[in-house]
N, C-alpha and C positions, 0 to 999 in steps of 0.2 A: 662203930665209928669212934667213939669214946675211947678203946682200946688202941685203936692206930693212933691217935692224938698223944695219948700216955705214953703209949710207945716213943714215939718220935720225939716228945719231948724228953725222954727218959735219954733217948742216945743222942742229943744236942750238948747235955747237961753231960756226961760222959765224955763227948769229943773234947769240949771245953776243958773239962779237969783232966781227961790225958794229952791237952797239944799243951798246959801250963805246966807241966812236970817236964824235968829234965832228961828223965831216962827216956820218952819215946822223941825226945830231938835226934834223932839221924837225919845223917847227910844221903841226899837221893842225887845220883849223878842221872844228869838230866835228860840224855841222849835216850836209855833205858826208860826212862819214866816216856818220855814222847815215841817211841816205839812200841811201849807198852799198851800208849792211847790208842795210837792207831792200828794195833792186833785188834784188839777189843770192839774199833769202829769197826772197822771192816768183816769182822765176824756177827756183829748184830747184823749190820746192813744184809749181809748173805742172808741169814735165818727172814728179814723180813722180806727179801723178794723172796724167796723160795715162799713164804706164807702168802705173798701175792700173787703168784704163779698159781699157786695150788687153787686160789680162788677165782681164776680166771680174771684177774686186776691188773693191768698194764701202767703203770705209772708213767709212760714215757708215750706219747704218741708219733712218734713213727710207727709207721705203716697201720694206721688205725683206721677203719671203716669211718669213712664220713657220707653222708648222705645228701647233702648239699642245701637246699634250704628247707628242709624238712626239720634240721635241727638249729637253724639259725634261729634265737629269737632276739626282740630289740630289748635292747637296755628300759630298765624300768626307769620311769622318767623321761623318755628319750619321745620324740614328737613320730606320730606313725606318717607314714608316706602316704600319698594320696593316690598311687597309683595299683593300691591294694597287693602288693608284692612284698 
């Protein structure tokens, strides 16, 4: 743990003294850079539904087995019914 800390501090201390130097100020045209985001978003996102898939994980419930009040429970805190239901 000790190592990741030194790490991370080591490349804080690094970004700082190359965004104050003048030679790594380039100009990013912006349209590129925000295309660039969303290549990147949308190929994590794939890799983590395919890694949810693979675990039988649906993140999204349509069409998902419900059982009906087998899995209802009440809110914790919430007052029980009197009619034992």
């Amino acid at each position: 743990e000790f190592k990741f800390w030194y790490k991370s501090a080591q490349a804080v201390v690094v970004a700082i003294l190359l965004t104050s130097s003048r030679i790594f100020d380039l100009p990013v045209f912006w349209p590129i850079l925000l295309a660039y985001f969303i290549l990147l978003f949308f190929m994590t996102m794939k890799n983590q539904i395919q890694h949810m898939m693979k675990h039988n994980y649906v993140p999204i419930n349509w069409g998902k087995k419900t059982y009906g009040d087998l899995t209802k429970m009440p809110a914790a805190g919430a007052p029980r019914r009197k009619d034992n239901k």
